[in-house]
Each structure stands twice: as C-alpha cells, then as structure tokens.
MARVEXKOL-695059 format. One record per residue (C-alpha): residue number from 0; x, y, z; chain. Coordinates in steps of 0.2 Angstrom, whole numbers, always signed. Example, Ala and Ser with C-alpha at 12.3 -4.5 7.8 and 13.67 -1.06 7.14 Angstrom:
# MARVEXKOL-695059
<n: 0 | c1: +62 | c2: -22 | c3: +39 | chain: A> .
<n: 1 | c1: +68 | c2: -5 | c3: +36 | chain: A> .
# end
This chain:
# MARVEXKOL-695059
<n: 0 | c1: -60 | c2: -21 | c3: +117 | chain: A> .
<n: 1 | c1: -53 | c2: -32 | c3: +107 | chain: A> .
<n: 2 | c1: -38 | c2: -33 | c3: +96 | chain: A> .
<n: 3 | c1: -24 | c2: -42 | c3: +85 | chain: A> .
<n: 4 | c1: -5 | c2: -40 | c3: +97 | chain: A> .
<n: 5 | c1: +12 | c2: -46 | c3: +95 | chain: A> .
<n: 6 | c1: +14 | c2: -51 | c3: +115 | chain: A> .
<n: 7 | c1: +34 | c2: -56 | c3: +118 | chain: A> .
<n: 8 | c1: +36 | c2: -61 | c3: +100 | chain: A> .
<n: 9 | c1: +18 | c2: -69 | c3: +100 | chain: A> .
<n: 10 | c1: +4 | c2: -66 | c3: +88 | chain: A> .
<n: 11 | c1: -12 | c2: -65 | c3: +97 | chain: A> .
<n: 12 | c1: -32 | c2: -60 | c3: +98 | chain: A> .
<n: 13 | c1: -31 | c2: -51 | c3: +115 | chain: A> .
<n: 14 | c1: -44 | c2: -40 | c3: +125 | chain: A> .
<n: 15 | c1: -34 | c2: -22 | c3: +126 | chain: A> .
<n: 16 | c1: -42 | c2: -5 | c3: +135 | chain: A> .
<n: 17 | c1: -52 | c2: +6 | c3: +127 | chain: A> .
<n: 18 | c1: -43 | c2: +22 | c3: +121 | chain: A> .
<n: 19 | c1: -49 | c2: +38 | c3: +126 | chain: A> .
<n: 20 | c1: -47 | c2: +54 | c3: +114 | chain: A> .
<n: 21 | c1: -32 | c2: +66 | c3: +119 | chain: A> .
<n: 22 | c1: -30 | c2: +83 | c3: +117 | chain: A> .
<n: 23 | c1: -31 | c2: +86 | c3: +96 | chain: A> .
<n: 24 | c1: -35 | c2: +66 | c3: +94 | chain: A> .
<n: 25 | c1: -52 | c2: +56 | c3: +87 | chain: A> .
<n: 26 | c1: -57 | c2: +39 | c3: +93 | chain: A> .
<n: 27 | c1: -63 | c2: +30 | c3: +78 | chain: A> .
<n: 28 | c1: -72 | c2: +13 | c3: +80 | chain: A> .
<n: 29 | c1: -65 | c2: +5 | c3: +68 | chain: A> .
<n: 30 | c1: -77 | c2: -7 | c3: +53 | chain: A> .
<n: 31 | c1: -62 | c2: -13 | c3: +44 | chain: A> .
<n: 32 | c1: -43 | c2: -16 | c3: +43 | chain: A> .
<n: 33 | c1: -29 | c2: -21 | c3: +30 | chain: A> .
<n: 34 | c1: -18 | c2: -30 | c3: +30 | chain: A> .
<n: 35 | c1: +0 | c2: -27 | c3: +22 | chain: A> .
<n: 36 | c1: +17 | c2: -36 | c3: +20 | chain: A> .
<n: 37 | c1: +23 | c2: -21 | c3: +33 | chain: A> .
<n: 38 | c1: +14 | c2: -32 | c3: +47 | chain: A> .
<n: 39 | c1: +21 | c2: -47 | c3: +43 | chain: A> .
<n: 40 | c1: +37 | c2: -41 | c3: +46 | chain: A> .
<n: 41 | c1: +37 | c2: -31 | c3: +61 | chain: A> .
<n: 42 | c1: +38 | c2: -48 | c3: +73 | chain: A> .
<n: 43 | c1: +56 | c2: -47 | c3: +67 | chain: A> .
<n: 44 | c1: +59 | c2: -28 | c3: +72 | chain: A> .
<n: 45 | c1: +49 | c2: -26 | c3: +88 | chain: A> .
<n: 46 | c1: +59 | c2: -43 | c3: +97 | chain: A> .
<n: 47 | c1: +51 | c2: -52 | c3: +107 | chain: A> .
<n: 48 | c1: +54 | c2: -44 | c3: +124 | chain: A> .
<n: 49 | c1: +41 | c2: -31 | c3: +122 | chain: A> .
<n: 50 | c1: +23 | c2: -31 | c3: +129 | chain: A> .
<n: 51 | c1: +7 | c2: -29 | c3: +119 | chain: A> .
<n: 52 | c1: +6 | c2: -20 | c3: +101 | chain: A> .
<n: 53 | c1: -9 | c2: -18 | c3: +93 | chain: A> .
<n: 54 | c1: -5 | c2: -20 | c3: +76 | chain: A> .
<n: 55 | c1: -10 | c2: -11 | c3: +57 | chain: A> .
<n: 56 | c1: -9 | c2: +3 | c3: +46 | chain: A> .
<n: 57 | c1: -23 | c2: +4 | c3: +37 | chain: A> .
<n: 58 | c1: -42 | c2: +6 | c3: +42 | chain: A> .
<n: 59 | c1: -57 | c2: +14 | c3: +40 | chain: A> .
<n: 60 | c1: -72 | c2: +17 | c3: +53 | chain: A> .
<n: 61 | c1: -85 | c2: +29 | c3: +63 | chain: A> .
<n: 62 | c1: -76 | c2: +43 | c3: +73 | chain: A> .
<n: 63 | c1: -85 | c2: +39 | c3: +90 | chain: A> .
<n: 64 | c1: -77 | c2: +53 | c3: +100 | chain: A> .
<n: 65 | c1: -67 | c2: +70 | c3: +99 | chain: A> .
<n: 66 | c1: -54 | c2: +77 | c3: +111 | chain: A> .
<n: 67 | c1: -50 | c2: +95 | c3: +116 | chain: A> .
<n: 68 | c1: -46 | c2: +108 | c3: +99 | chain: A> .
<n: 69 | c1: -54 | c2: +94 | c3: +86 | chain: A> .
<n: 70 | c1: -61 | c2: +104 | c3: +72 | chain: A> .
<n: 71 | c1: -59 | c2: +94 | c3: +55 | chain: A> .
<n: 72 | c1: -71 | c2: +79 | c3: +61 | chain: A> .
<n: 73 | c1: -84 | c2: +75 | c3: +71 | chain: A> .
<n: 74 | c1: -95 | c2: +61 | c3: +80 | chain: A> .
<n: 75 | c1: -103 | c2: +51 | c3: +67 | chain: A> .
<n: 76 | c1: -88 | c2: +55 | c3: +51 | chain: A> .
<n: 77 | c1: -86 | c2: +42 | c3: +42 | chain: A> .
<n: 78 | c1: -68 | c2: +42 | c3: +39 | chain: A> .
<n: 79 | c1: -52 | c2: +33 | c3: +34 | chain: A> .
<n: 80 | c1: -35 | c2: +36 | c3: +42 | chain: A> .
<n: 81 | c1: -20 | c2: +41 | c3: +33 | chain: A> .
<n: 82 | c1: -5 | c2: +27 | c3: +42 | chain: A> .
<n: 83 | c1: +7 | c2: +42 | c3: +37 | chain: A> .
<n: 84 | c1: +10 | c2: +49 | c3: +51 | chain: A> .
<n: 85 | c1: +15 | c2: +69 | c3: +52 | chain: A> .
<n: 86 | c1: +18 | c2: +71 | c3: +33 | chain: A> .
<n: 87 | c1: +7 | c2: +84 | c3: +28 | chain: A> .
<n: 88 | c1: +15 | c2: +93 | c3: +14 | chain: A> .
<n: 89 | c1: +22 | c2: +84 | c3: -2 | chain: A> .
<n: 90 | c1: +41 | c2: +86 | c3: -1 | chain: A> .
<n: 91 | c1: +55 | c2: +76 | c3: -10 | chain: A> .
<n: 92 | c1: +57 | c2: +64 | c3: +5 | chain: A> .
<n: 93 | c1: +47 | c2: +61 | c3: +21 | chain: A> .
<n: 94 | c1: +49 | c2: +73 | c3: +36 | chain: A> .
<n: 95 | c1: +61 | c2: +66 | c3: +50 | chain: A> .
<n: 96 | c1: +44 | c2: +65 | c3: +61 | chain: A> .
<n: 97 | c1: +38 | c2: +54 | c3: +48 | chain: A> .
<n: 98 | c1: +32 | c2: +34 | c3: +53 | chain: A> .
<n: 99 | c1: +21 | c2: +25 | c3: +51 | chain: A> .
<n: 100 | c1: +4 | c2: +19 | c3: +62 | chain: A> .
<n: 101 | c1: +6 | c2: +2 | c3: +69 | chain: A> .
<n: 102 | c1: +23 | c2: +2 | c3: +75 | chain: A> .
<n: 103 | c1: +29 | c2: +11 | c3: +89 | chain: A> .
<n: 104 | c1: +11 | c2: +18 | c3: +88 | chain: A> .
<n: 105 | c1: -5 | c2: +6 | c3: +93 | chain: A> .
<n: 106 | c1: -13 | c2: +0 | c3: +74 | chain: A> .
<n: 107 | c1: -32 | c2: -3 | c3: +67 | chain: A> .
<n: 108 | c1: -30 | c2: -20 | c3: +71 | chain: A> .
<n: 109 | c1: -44 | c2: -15 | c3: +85 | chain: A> .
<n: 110 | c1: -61 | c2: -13 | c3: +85 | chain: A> .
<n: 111 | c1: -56 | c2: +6 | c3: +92 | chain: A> .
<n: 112 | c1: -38 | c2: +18 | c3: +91 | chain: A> .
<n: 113 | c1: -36 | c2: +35 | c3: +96 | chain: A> .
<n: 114 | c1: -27 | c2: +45 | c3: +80 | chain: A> .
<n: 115 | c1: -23 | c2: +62 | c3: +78 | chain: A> .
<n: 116 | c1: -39 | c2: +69 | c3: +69 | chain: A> .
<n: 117 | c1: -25 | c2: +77 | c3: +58 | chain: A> .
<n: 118 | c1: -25 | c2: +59 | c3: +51 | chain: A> .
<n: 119 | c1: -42 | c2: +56 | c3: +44 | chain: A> .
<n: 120 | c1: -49 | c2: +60 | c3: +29 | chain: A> .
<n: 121 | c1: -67 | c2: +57 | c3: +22 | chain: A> .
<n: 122 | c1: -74 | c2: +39 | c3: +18 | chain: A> .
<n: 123 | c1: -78 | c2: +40 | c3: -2 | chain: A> .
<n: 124 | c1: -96 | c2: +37 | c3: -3 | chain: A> .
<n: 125 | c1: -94 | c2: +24 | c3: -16 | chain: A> .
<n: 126 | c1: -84 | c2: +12 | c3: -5 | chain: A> .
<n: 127 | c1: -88 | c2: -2 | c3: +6 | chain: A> .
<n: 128 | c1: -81 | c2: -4 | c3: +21 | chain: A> .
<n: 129 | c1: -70 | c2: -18 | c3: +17 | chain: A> .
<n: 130 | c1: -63 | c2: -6 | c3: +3 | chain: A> .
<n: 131 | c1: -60 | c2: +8 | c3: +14 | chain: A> .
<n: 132 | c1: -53 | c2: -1 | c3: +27 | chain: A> .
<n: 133 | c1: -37 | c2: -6 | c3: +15 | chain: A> .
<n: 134 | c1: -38 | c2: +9 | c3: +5 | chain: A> .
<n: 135 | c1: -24 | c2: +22 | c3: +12 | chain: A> .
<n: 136 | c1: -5 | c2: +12 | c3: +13 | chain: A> .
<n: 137 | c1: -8 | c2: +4 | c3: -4 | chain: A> .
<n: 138 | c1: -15 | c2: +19 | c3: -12 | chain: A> .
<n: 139 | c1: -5 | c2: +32 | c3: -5 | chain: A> .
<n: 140 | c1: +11 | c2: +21 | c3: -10 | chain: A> .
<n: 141 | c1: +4 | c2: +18 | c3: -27 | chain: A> .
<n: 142 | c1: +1 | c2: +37 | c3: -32 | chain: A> .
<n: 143 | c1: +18 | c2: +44 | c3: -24 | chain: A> .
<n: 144 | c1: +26 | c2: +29 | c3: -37 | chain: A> .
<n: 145 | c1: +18 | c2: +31 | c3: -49 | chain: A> .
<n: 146 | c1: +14 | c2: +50 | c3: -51 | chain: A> .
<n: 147 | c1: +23 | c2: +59 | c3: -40 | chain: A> .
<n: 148 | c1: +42 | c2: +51 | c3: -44 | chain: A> .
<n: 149 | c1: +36 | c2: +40 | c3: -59 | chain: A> .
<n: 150 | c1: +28 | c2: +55 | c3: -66 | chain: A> .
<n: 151 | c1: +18 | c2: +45 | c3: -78 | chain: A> .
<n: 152 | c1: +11 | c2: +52 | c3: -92 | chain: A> .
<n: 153 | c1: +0 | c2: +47 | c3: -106 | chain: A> .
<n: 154 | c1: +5 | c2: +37 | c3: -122 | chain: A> .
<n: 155 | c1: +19 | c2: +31 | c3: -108 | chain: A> .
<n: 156 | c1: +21 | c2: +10 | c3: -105 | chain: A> .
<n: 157 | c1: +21 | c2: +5 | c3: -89 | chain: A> .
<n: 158 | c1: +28 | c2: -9 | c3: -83 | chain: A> .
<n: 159 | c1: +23 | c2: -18 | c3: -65 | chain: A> .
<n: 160 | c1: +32 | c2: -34 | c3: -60 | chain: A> .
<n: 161 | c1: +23 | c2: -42 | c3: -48 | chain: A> .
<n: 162 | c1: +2 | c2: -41 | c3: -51 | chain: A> .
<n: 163 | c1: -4 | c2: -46 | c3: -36 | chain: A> .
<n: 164 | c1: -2 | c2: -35 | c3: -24 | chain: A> .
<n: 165 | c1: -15 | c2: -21 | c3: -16 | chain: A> .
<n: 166 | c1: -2 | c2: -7 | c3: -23 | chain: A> .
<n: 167 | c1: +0 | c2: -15 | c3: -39 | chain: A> .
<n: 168 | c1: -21 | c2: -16 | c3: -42 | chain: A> .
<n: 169 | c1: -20 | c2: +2 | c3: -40 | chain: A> .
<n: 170 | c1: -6 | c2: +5 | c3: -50 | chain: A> .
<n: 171 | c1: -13 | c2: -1 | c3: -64 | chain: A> .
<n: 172 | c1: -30 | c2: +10 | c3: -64 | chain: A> .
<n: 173 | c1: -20 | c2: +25 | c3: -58 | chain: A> .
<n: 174 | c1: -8 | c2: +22 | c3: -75 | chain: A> .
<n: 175 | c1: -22 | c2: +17 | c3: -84 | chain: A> .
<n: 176 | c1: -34 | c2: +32 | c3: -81 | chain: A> .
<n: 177 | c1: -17 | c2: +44 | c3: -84 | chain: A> .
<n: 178 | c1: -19 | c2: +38 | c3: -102 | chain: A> .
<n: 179 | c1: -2 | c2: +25 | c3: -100 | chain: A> .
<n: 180 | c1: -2 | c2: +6 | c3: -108 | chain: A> .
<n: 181 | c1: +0 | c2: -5 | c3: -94 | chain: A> .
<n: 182 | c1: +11 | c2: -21 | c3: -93 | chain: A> .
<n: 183 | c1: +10 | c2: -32 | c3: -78 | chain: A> .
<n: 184 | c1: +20 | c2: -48 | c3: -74 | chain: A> .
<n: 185 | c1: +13 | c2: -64 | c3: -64 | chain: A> .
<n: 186 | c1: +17 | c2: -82 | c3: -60 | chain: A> .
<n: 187 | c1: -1 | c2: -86 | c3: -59 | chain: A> .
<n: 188 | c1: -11 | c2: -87 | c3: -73 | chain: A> .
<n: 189 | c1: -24 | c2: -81 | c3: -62 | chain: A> .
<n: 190 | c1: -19 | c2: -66 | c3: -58 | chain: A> .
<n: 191 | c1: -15 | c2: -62 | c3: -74 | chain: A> .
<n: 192 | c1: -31 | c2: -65 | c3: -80 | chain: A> .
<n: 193 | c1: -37 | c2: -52 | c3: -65 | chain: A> .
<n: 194 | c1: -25 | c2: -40 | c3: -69 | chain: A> .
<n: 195 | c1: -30 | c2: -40 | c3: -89 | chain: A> .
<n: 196 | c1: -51 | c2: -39 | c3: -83 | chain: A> .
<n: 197 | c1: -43 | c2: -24 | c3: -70 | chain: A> .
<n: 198 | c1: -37 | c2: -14 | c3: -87 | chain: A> .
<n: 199 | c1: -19 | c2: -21 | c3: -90 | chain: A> .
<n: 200 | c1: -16 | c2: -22 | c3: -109 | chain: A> .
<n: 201 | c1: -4 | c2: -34 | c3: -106 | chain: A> .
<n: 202 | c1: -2 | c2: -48 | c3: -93 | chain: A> .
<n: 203 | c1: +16 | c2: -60 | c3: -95 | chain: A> .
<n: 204 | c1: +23 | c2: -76 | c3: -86 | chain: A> .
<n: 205 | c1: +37 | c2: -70 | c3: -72 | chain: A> .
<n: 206 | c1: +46 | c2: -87 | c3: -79 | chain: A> .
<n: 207 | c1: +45 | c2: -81 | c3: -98 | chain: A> .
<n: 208 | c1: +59 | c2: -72 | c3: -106 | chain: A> .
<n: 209 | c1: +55 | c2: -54 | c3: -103 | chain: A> .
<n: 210 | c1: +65 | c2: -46 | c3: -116 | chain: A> .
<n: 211 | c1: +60 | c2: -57 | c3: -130 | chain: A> .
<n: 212 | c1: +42 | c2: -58 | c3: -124 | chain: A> .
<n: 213 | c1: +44 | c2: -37 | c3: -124 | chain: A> .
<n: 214 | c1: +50 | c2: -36 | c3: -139 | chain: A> .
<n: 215 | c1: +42 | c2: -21 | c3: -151 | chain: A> .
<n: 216 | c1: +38 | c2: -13 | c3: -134 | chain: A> .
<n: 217 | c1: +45 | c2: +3 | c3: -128 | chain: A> .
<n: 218 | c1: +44 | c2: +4 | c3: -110 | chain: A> .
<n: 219 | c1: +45 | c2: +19 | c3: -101 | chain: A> .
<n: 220 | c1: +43 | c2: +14 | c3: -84 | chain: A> .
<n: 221 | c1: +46 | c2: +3 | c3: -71 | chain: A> .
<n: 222 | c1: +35 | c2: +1 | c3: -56 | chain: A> .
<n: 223 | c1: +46 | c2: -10 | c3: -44 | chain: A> .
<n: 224 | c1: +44 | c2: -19 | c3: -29 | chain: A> .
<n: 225 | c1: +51 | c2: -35 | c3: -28 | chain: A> .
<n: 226 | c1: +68 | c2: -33 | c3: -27 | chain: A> .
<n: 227 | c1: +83 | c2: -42 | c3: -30 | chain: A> .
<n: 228 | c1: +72 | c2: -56 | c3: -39 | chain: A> .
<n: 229 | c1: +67 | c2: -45 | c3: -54 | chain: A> .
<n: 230 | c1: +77 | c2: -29 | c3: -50 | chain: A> .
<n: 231 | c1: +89 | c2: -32 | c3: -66 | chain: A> .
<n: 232 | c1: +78 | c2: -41 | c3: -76 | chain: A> .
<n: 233 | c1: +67 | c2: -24 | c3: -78 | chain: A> .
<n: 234 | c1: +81 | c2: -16 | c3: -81 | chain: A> .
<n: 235 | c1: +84 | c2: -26 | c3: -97 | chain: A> .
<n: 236 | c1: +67 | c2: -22 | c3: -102 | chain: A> .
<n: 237 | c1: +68 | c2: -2 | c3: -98 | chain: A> .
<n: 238 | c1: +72 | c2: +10 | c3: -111 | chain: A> .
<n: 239 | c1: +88 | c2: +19 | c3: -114 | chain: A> .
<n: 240 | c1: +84 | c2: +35 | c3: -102 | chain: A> .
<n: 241 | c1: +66 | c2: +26 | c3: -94 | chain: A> .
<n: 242 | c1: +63 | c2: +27 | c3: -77 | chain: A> .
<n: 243 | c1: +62 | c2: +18 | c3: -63 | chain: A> .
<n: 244 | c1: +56 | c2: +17 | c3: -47 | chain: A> .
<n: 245 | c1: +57 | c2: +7 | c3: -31 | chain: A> .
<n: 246 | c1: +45 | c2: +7 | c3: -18 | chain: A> .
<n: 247 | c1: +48 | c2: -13 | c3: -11 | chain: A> .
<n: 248 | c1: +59 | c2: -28 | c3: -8 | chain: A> .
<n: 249 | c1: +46 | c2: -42 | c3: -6 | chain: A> .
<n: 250 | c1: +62 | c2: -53 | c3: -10 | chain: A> .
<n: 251 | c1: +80 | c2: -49 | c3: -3 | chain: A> .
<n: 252 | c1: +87 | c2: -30 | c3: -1 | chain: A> .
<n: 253 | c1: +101 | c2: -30 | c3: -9 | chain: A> .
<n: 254 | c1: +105 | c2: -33 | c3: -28 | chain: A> .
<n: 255 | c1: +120 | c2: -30 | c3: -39 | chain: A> .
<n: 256 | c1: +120 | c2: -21 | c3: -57 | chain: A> .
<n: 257 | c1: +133 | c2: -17 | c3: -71 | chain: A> .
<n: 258 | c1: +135 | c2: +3 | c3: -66 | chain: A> .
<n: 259 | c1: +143 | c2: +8 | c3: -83 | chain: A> .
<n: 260 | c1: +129 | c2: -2 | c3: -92 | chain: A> .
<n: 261 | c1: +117 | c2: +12 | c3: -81 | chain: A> .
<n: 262 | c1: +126 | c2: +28 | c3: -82 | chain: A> .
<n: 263 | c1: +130 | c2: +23 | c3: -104 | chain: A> .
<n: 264 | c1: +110 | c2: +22 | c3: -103 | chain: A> .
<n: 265 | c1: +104 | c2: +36 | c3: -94 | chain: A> .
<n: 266 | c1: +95 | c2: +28 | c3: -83 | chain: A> .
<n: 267 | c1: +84 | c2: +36 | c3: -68 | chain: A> .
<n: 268 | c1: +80 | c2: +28 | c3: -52 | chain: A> .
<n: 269 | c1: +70 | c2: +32 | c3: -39 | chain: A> .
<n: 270 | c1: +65 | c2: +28 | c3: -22 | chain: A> .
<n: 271 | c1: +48 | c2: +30 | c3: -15 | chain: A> .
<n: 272 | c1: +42 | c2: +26 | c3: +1 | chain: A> .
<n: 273 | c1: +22 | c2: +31 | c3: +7 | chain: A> .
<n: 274 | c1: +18 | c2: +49 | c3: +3 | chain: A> .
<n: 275 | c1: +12 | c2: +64 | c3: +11 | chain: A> .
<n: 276 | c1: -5 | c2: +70 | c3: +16 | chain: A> .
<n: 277 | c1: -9 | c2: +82 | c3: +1 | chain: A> .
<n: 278 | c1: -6 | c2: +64 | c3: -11 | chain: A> .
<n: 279 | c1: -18 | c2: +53 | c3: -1 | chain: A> .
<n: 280 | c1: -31 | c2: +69 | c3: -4 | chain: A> .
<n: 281 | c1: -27 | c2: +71 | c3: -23 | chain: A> .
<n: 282 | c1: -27 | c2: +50 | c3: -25 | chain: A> .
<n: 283 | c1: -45 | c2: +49 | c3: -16 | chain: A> .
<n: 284 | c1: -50 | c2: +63 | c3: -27 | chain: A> .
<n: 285 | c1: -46 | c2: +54 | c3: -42 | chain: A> .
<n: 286 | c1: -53 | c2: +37 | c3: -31 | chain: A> .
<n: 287 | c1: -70 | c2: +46 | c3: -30 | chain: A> .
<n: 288 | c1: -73 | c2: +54 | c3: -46 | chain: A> .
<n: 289 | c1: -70 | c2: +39 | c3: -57 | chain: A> .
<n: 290 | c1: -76 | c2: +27 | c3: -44 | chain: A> .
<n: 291 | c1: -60 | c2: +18 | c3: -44 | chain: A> .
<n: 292 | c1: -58 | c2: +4 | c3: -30 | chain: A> .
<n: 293 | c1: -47 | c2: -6 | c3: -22 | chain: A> .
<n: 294 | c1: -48 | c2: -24 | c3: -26 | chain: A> .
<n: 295 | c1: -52 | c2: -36 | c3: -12 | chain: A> .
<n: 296 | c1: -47 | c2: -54 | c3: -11 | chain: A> .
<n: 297 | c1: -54 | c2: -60 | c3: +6 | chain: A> .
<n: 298 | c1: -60 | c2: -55 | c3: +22 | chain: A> .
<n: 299 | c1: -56 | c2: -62 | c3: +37 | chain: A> .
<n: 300 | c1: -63 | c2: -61 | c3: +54 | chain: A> .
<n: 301 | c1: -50 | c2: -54 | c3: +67 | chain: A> .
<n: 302 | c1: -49 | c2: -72 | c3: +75 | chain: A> .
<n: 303 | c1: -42 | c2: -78 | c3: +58 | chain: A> .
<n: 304 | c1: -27 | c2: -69 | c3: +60 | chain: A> .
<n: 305 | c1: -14 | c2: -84 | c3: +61 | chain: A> .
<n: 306 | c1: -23 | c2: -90 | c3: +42 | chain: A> .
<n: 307 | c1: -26 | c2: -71 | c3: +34 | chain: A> .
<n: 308 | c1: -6 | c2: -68 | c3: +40 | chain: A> .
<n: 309 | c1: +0 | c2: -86 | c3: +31 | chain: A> .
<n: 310 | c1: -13 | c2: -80 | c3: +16 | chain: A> .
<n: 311 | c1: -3 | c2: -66 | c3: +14 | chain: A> .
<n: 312 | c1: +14 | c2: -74 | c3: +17 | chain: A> .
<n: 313 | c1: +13 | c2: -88 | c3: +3 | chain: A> .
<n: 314 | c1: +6 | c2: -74 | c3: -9 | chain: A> .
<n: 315 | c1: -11 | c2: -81 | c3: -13 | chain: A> .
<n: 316 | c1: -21 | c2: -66 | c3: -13 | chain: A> .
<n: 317 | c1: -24 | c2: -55 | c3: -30 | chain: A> .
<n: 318 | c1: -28 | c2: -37 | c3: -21 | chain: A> .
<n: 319 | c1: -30 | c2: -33 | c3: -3 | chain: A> .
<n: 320 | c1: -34 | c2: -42 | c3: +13 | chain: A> .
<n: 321 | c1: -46 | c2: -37 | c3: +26 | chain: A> .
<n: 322 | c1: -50 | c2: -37 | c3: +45 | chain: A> .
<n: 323 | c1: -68 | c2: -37 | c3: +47 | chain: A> .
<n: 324 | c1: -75 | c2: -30 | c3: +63 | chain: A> .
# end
C-alpha cells in the first residue's frame, strides 16, 4: 500500500505492507488524512537513524476488517479515529499510557492502519470525507481548551490569537455556540475576513496595539497557542482574575513574565494537551447536532506531501489540510 514515511530522516511516498487486524484491533482503509503542525516536527524527534514511519494523527475511513474480540464496529463502519491513544476517561491530565498515533505508532498517512477499535468513533453523517479525515486532533484539542479547562461560558469574551489554525476554526464555533463573543487575532487580512464570515465578532491585526485596539472590552479568556510571541501580550489584554489557557508553542517554548504582576492579578493558567475519549464523543455530539464543520483549506494528493508540508510550514492555510486518498 502506499504511504507518506520519514525513512532515515527522509520524507518520502513509499509502498509499505498491508496491515493485518490483531486481537481487539480494526483495519480501516483510510479516505482521508490531516495534516497538523505535530507532523512537521516529528523529523526532528524520531532522528534520522530509524527505518520507515508511516506518518499522522488524524483520519477518517471504511473499517475493512475486524480482529478477534471486536464488538463496537464492524465491516463497512464509517468511522473516524480518535489519535488519543488509551485515554478513555476525562481526568485532570492524560494517563501515563497516553500518546499519540503517528509516533511511535504507524499514522493515517496510508491508504490502510490497524488501530485499536477502542479508537474509532462514528463518522457524522453530515461530513465529507475530507472533513472527517481532519476532524479528531484539532477538535479534540479545541473542546478540552476551551470547555473542559477554559470552562467557557456564555456572555464570556473570548480571545484567540492566532486564527488560522484548524483548532482555532473550531474554537471559534465551539465559544460561539456556548453563547461567548469571540475575538480572534491575524496578520492576514484574509484570514480575518474568514474568521469574522466563520462567526468571530471581532477580527484585529497581530501588528496592532492590542491593548488600545481592546480597549472597552473585557476579556475573559485567552485561548493560546503561539507561545513566546503573543504569550505576554494576552496577558496585558486578560482581565484581572481571567483565564488562560495554553495548548501550543507554534513560536519558541519558553517565555518570561512579571510573576508579582500575575499572582497581584489573580490570574489562572492552564495547560491543555489533546483530551480524552468521553470529550471527542461529547465534541462530535455538539459537531452533529448543529452541523458544525471543520474548515478546509486544501487538499492534497499524498504525492504532494513535500508542497502540502511547506503549505503548512509557511502558515498559508486558514483551516485544515488534507491527504486525499
């Protein structure tokens, strides 16, 4: 079959066996894939000493075989897989079996895997393929942020540096169907034009001076995944006692900030990382019964890999990219 590897430090379209269903396991053929900042960085963490590693987190497909003690799905589901891997109950922080697919484990970036059938939930009915294929990190990170630890609520602000990214286009329906007012930052004037048609009330330059640009608005909460780049800045925005959370670093890791100036304003951060089975349920069932979906930029054909990474890289797309099979 074929499929998208990172050879000894090479990215590569390869032909890779088939896989085979193992005891509790489903082999889903797969109709699409995401792709996610996650995969551009695992070239640096896996070395380039190692053989073949199908790569990917997210996808959607046809389950096309079931192993021994398979009850939840069967041949001919059409289902999406969950890249949380063994964290089934919501908790205050991931299990210590907790990873996630696509590294150590074989990814979607295939046109077939073998995943534990605890994995795989129902395809919403309203979704494409291309939509359910990029669905379950972004979603699954978005709702955990936002609702779990942000614990959002209506009449709250909500702010989002950052709105291009797939997590941010769900953030901003989740926030906006809790009843929040939602304000989203870009450099592009296209993509803030998106995110107001998406249901941001507000959309503002990442050049402009935030805190005079914010002026009049109380903001409850901070969405944040850049990092070190706006970390501060939305802290200057944030009101005394507000929230945030952190569930990215798209810029550097590590940032410095005035500690008096956060315990003198009551501050709470959090950090948020994926979620657990029982959110990706309760985030699909919000998905399906307001027909909420994720927001696509481009699709690309898996021998695009090398131009959908650098799409990704330079920050071009407003939404998700896919892997068409």
């Amino acid at each position: 079959m074929k499929a998208v590897v990172l050879e000894f430090g090479e990215l590569k379209v390869k032909e890779m066996p088939e896989p085979e269903a193992g005891k509790g396991e489903a082999v889903v053929a797969l109709k699409a894939s995401g792709l996610n900042h996650r995969d551009l960085n695992i070239p640096n963490r896996w070395g380039k000493d190692k053989e073949a590693l199908i790569l990917g987190s997210d996808g959607a497909g046809v389950v096309t075989a079931v192993g021994e003690g398979v009850a939840n799905v069967a041949v001919g589901d059409e289902v999406i897989i969950n890249p949380g891997l063994r964290w089934f109950e919501n908790s205050p922080a991931p299990p210590k079996e907790f990873d996630i697919l696509g590294m150590p484990d074989h990814g979607t970036f295939a046109e077939k895997i073998a995943v534990s059938a605890e994995q795989l939930e129902r395809k919403p009915e309203h979704l494409s393929w291309e939509e359910a294929g990029v669905t379950g990190l972004a979603l699954l990170t978005g709702y955990r942020a936002l609702v779990t630890k942000g614990g959002v609520q209506k009449g709250d602000t909500v702010f989002i540096p950052g709105a291009g990214s797939g997590v941010a286009t769900f953030l901003i329906q989740f926030a906006k169907q809790a009843g929040a007012r939602v304000i989203v930052t870009s450099r592009s004037e296209e993509k803030r034009e998106h995110a107001l048609k998406l249901g941001a009330d507000r959309a503002i330059d990442t050049a402009a001076d935030w805190e005079e640009e914010l002026k009049g608005e109380q903001i409850d909460l901070v969405i944040e995944s850049v990092g070190r780049a706006t970390f501060n800045r939305s802290l200057d925005v944030l009101k005394k006692g507000g929230r945030i959370v952190v569930f990215g670093a798209t810029t550097e890791d590590t940032i410095e900030f005035d500690l008096r100036r956060f315990f003198y304003g009551q501050y709470q951060l959090f950090g948020s990382t994926m979620g657990s089975r029982e959110e990706l349920r309760e985030a699909l069932r919000i998905l399906a019964e307001n027909e909420l979906r994720p927001v696509v930029d481009r699709t690309f054909a898996v021998e695009e890999v090398g131009e959908a990474f650098s799409y990704l890289e330079e920050g071009k797309q407003f939404g998700k990219i896919a892997f068409k099979f």
